[in-house]
C-alpha positions in Angstrom: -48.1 42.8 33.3 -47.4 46.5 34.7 -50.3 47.9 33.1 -52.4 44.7 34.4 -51.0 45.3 38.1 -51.7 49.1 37.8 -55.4 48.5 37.1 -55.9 46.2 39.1 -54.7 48.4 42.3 -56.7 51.3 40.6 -59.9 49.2 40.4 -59.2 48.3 44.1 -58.4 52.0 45.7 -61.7 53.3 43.1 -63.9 50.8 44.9 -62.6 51.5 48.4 -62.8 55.2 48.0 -66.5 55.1 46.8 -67.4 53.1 49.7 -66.0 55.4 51.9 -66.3 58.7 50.7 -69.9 58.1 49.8 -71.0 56.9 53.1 -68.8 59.6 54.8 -70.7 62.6 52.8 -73.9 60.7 53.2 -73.4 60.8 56.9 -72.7 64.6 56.8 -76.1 65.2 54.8 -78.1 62.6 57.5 -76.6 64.9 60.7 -77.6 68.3 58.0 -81.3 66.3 58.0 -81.7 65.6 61.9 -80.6 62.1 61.1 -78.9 59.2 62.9 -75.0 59.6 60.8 -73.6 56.4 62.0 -77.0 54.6 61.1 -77.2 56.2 58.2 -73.4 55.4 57.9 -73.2 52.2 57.7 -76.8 51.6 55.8 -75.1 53.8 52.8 -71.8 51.9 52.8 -73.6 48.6 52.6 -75.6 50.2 49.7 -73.0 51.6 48.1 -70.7 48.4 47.3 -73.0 47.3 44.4 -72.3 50.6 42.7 -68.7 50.8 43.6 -67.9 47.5 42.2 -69.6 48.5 38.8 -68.0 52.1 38.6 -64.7 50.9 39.5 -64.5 48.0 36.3 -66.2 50.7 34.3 -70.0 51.0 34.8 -70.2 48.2 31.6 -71.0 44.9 30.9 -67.7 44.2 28.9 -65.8 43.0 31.5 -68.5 40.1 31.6 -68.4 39.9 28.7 -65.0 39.0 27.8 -65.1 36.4 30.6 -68.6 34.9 28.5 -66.4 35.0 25.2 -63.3 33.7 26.6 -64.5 30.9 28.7 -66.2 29.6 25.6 -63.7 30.2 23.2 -60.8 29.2 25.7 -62.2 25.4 26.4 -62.0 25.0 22.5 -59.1 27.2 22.0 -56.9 27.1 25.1 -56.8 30.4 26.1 -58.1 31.9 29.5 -55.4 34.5 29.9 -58.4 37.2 29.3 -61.1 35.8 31.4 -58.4 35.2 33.8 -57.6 39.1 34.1 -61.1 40.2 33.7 -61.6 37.9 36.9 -59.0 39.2 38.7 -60.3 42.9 38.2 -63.2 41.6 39.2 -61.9 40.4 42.4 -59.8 43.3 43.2 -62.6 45.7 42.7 -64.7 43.5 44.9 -61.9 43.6 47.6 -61.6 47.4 47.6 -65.8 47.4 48.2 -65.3 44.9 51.0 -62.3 47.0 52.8 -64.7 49.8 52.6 -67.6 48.4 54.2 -65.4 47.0 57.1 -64.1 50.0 57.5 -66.3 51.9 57.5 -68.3 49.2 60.0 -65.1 49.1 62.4 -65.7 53.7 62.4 -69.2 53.3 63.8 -68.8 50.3 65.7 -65.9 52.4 67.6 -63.9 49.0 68.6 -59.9 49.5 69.0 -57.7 47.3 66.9 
């Protein structure tokens, strides 16, 4: 279960940090361009969430895969432990995409807590 919980934060923190770093870079190479940044900001991290959800469960299908195979298998077999965890991964990396974006949102909208 450590090695479970370990991924599943590392899936969370890779998606989070693509958000945001790419969108923070991307803003420095709109102000390079005579561009809006904070436009161009927030357009990039909304962008980017797609792709930071694939890279951080491994930029393949398998993950989708498994959850195919062992939803199938698991109604006849009883097993969902695997689609279960491959969910969960899932979800976390989703969740690290989403805490970028609002982020990332709450920067260029410039509200206070």
């Amino acid at each position: 279960m450590d090695r479970f919980l370990s991924t599943m934060i590392l899936d969370f923190f890779v998606a989070l940090g693509l958000v945001l770093g790419g969108s923070l870079v991307g803003a420095f190479g709109a102000l390079l361009t005579h561009n809006p940044p904070m436009t161009y900001m927030m357009r990039f991290a909304d962008q980017l969430k797609i792709w930071a959800l694939v890279a951080a469960i491994g930029g393949t299908m398998d993950p989708l895969k498994v959850i195919g195979d062992t939803m199938w298998s698991g109604i006849f077999g009883g097993e969902f432990s695997p689609a279960i965890k491959q969910f969960l991964l899932l979800v976390s990396a989703f969740l690290g995409c989403q805490v970028g974006y609002y982020l990332i949102k709450w920067i260029v909208e410039g509200r206070g807590l």
